[in-house]
C-alpha positions in Angstrom: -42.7 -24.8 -10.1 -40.3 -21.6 -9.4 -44.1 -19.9 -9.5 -45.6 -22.0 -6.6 -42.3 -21.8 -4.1 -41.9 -20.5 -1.0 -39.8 -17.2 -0.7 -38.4 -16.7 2.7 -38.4 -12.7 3.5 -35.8 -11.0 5.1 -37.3 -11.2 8.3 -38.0 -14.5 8.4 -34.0 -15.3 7.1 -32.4 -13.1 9.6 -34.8 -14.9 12.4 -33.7 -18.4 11.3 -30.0 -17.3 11.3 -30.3 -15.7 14.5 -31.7 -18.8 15.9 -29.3 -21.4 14.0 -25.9 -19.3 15.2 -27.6 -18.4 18.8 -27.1 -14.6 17.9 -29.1 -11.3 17.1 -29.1 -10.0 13.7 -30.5 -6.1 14.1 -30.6 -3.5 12.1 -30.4 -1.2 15.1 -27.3 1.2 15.8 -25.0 -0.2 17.5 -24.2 2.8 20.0 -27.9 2.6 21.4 -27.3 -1.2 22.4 -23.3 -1.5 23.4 -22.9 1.9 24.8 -19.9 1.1 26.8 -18.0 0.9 23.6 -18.7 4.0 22.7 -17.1 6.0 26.0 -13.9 7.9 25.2 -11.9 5.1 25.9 -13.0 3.9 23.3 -10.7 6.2 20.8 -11.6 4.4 17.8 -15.5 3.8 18.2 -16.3 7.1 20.0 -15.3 8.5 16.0 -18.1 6.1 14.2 -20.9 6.8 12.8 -23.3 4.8 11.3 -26.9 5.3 9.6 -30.2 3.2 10.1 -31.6 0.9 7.4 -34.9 -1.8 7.4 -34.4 -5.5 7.1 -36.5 -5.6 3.7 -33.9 -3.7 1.8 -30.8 -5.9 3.2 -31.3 -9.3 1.2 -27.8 -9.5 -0.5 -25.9 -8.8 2.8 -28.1 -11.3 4.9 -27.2 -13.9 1.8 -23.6 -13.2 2.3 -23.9 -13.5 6.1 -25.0 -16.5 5.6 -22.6 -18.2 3.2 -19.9 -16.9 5.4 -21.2 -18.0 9.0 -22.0 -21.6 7.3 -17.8 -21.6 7.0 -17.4 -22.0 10.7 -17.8 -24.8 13.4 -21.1 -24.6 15.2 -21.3 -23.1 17.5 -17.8 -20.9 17.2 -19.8 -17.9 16.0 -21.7 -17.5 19.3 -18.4 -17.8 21.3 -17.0 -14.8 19.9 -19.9 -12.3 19.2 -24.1 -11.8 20.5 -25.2 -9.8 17.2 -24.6 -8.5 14.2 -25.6 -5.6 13.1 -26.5 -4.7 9.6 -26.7 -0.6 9.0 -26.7 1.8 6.3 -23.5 4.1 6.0 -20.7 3.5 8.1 -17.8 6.4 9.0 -14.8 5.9 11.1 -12.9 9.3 11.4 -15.0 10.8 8.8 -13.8 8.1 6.0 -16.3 5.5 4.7 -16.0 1.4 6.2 -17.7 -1.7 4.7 -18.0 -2.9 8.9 -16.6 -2.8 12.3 -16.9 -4.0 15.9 -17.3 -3.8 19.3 -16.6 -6.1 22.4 -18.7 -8.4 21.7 -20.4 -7.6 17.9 -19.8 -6.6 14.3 -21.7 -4.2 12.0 -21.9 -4.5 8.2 -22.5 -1.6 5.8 -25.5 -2.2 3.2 -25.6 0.6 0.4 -28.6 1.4 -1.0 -27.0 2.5 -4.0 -25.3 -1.2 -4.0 -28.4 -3.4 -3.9 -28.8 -5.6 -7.1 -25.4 -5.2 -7.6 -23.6 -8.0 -5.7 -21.6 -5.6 -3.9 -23.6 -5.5 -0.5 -23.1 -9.5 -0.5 -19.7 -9.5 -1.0 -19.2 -7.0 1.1 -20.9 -8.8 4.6 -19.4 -11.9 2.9 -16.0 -11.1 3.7 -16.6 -8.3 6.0 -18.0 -10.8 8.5 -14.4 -13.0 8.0 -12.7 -9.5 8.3 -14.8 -8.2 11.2 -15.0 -11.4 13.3 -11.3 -11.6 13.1 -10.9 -8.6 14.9 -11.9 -9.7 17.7 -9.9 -12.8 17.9 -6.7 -11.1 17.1 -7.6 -9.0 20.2 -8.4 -11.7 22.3 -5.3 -13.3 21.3 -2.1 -11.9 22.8 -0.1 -14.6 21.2 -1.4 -13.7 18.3 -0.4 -10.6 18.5 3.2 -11.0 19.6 3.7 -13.6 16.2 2.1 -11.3 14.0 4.3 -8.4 15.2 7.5 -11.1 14.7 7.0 -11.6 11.0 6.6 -8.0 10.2 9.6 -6.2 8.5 11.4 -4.0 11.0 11.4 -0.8 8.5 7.3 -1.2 8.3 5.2 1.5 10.0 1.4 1.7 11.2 -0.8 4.4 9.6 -1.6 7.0 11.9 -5.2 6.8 12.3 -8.2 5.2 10.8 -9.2 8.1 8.1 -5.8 7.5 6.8 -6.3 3.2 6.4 -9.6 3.9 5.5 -8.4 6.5 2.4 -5.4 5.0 1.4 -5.0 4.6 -2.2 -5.1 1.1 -3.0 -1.8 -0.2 -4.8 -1.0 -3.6 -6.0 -0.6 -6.0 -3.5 3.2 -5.5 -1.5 3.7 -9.8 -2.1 7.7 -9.5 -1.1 7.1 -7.8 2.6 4.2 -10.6 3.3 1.1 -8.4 2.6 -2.2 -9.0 0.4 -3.3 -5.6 0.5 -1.9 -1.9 0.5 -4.8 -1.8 3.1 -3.1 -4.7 5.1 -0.3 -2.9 5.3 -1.8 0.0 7.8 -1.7 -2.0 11.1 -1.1 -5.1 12.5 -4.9 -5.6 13.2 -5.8 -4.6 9.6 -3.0 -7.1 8.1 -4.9 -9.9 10.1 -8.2 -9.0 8.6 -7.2 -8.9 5.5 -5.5 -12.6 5.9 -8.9 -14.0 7.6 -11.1 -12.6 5.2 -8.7 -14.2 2.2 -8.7 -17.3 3.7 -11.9 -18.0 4.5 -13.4 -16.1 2.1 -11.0 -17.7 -1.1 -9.3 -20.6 0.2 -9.3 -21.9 -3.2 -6.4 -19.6 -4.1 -4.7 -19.6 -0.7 -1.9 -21.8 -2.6 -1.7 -19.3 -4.9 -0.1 -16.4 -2.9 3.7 -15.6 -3.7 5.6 -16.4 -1.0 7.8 -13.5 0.5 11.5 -12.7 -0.1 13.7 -12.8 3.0 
């Protein structure tokens, strides 16, 4: 039976996505189609870099775009972003990222070098929690004034991308609220890293230590 089935290409799955979630799925580089968030106001995007890659070599991170746009209420995705872009390498500041965004999109990283390995899915599966929240948490200034309430007075944002983006991961800093040495390096990045957990495990959500006063 497996024998006689029908298997959907990558082409055909990012077309049916695209038209289920009312967005764009391209492997195209972002800077060519949102140029405006590239200008040098843009601090942090004007320092990305990203390289090409084809649709038929991206099957694990379409299957974990999927499974993580089927968590949200239709149509929220198309709300928040028009595409999402699935590239090769991505650099921010010179340091390697699994995605990022612009005003109105996300891009996801697909290693070559990852492919049969699960690690492309997993990484568009939580990247597009992690990505997608970015813009919320910008769009959000009341979000932004309650996260900046519950963190510790002492704490203190890394001082660029490169330095999130290469900071050696520790074990998770449970007792000052964070999931992630990661977390820790902004405000923005302690969000993420809170969306992508919960959407992306919410099994374990009940799980977390809760933090000492």
């Amino acid at each position: 039976m497996n024998a006689c089935s029908y298997q959907e290409s990558e082409t055909e799955q990012a077309n049916r996505l695209a038209k289920t979630y009312q967005l764009d799925i391209k492997t195209d580089n972002p800077k060519q189609s949102y140029p405006k968030d590239f200008t040098e106001e843009e601090g942090t995007l004007a320092n990305v870099e990203v390289t090409i890659t084809s649709l038929d070599s991206v099957a694990e991170t379409l299957d974990g775009i999927e499974s993580a746009l089927g968590v949200y209420p239709e149509g929220f995705i198309s709300e928040v972003i028009d595409t999402i872009y699935i590239v090769g390498a991505i650099t921010i500041e010179g340091a390697a990222a699994g995605g990022t965004y612009g005003s109105r999109w996300i891009a996801l990283s697909n290693a070559a070098q990852w492919n049969e390995t699960k690690a492309n899915y997993e990484n568009a599966y939580r990247g597009v929690h992690h990505e997608l929240s970015s813009l919320i948490f910008n769009n959000s200034p009341f979000s932004v004034m309650t996260w900046q309430s519950l963190l510790n007075r002492d704490w203190k944002a890394a001082v660029s991308n490169f330095e999130a983006l290469t900071k050696g991961e520790l074990a998770p800093d449970y007792s000052a609220g964070f999931l992630s040495d990661y977390g820790k390096t902004s405000m923005g990045n302690d969000f993420n890293t809170y969306a992508e957990f919960a959407f992306a495990e919410p099994e374990n959500c009940g799980n977390l230590p809760q933090p000492t006063q």
